[in-house]
Residue, then its C-alpha position, 0 to 999 in steps of 0.5 A: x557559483x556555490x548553491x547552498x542550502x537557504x538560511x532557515x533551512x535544512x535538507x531533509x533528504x532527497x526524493x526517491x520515487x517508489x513507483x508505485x502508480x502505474x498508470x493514471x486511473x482515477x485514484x479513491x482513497x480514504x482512512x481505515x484502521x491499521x491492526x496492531x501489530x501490522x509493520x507495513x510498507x506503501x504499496x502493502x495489499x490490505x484485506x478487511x477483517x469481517x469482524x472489526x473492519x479493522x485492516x492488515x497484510x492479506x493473507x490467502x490462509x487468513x479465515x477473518x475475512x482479510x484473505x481477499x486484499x481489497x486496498x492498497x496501503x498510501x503510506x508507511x505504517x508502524x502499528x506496533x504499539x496500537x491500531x493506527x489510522x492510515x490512508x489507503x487506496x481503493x482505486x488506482x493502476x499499481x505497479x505490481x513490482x512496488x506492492x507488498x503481499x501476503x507470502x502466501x499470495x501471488x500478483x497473478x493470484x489477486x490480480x482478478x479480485x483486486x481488478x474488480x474493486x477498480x484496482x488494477x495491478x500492471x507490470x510497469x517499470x521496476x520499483x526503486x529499491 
């Protein structure tokens, strides 16, 4: 027997979890404003900027109040041409292998911070690639 794609429709690709939850912690999430110029992956640790509220990458250095990440990016984002409105996570157990951070951050560095906020970083099993 020969399955095949139904007329109609096309494949679209094939699903490759992230593994991005690690655990079943009640998940909060809501849209912010991604700042321009931000190229961020699902997983990306968001620090807030005091200033415009505005999201991007936390950076230990940074001085506009993004230093601490308080948010998990949910999904791919391209702000290269403009700030762009994205779906962020505020709650959730995280896989810690699947999270973007700042280069001048550690898992251990943010863990405490972000736990406080009801995120919770654990080692779980390796993020895809």
């Amino acid at each position: 027997m020969t399955v095949g794609t139904a007329s109609g429709f096309t494949n679209q690709d094939s699903y490759v979890p992230d593994r991005l939850f690690a655990g079943d912690f009640p998940r909060k999430s809501g849209k912010r404003t991604l700042l321009q110029g931000e190229v961020r992956r699902r997983g990306a640790a968001l620090g807030r900027i005091s200033a415009n509220g505005k999201y991007r990458l936390s950076l230990a250095a940074a001085v506009d109040g993004s230093a601490a990440p308080d948010a998990i990016l949910a999904e791919d984002a391209d702000a290269t041409a403009g700030d762009v409105e994205v779906l962020v996570y505020f709650t959730g157990d995280f896989n810690e292998d699947a999270l973007e951070i700042g280069a001048d951050q550690t898992i251990d560095g943010i863990r405490q911070g972000l736990r406080e906020r009801g995120i919770f970083i654990e080692k779980a099993q390796p993020a895809a690639a």
